[in-house]
N, C-alpha and C positions, 0 to 999 in steps of 0.2 A: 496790840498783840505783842507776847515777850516771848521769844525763843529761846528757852532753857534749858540748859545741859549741869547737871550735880551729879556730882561724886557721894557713891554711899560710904560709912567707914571703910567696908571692904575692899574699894579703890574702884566697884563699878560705875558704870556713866548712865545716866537717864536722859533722855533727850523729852522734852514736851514744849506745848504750846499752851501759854498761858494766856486766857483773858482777867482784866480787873474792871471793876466797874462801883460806884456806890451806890448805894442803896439810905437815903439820908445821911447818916453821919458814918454808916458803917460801911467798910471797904471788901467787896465778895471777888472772889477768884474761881476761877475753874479751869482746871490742867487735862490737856488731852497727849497722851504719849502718842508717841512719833513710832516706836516699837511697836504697839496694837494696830495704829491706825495706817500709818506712814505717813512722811512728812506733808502733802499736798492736803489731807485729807482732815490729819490732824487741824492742821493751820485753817480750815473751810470751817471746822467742829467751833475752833475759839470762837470764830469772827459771828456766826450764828448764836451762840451764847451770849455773847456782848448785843449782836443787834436785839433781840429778844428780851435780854435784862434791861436794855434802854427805853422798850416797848410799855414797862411795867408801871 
């Protein structure tokens, strides 16, 4: 899991939690913001995606 914070051009910040995982050759992501969810929640959201894509 990658804890990510970007800047839009506007100068605002994004906070999310990123999982990556592959899928054969190809590399799949899935971002849960920190704002919708909050941060404990978000970071629970990644870590299920990832166990789940490993599943497949």
């Amino acid at each position: 899991m990658t804890h990510v914070v970007s800047k839009s051009a506007a100068g605002k910040s994004y906070a999310y939690w990123q999982a990556a995982w592959t899928e054969g050759a190809t590399r799949k992501t899935a971002k849960f913001s920190v704002a919708k969810s909050g941060d404990k929640k978000a970071l629970d959201l990644a870590i299920k995606a990832k166990r789940k894509a490993g599943r497949k």
